[in-house]
N, C-alpha and C positions, 0 to 999 in steps of 0.2 A: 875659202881656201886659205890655207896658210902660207905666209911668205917664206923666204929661204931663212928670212932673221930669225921670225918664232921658232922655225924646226930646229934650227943652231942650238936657241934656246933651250929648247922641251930636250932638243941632245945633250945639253951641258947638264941640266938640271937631272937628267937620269941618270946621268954618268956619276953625279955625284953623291945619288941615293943609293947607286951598286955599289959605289967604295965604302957608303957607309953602312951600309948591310954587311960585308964582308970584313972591314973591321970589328962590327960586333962578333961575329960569328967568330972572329979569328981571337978575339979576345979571352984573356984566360977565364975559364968559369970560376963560380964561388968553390973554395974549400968543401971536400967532402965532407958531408955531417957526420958527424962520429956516431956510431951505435952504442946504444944504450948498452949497459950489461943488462942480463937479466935480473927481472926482478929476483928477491929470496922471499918477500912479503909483500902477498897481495889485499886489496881493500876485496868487500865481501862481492861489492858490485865486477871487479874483476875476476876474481875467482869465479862466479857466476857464469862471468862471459866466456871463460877459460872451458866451463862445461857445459855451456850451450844452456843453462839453465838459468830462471828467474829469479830475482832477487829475493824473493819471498820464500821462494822453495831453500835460495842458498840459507838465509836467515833460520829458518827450520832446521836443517841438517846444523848448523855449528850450534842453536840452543839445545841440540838433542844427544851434542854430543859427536856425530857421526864423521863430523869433519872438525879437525883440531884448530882452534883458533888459539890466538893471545891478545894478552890487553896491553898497548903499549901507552901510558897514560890513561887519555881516554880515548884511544882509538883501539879498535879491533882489526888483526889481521890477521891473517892466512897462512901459513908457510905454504910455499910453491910445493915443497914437497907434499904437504896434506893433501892438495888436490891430486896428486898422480897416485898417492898409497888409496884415496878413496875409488879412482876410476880402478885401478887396479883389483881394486876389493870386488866391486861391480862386475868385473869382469870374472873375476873367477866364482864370485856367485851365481853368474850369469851360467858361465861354463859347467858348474856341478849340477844344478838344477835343470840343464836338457843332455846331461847324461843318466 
């Protein structure tokens, strides 16, 4: 059984880890992360992810032509817009052919 001293005790020592809970909690949080802009040029692996589609498939469509790429140096990217003119393209080829 516990004496009246320990329970004092174990009562200071909680009292002191609820101010310090309550401190934290009261304490100002981090600055909100600022949002990104949106990209204007994506890499082929985002583009890809943008249309649910594989890397390899992406790779096909910009050597074929289908989707516009550029060369910046030696990197290749995407204009954001290329991917929404291609989905969009899809979609009204989609649209003609089941009328």
């Amino acid at each position: 059984m516990a004496t009246a001293d320990e329970i004092t005790e174990l009562a200071t020592t909680l009292a002191k880890l609820a101010r310090s809970i309550a401190e934290r909690e009261a304490a100002p949080s981090a600055p909100p992360v600022r949002a990104l802009p949106e990209r204007v040029m994506l890499t082929a692996e985002e583009a890809a992810e943008q249309l649910g589609i594989g890397r390899t498939l992406m790779f096909k469509l910009l050597r074929t032509g289908e989707i516009e790429s550029i060369r910046i140096g030696r990197l290749r990217r995407v204009p954001a817009s290329a991917i929404r003119e291609y989905a969009s393209r899809l979609i009204n080829d989609s649209a003609e052919t089941a009328a």
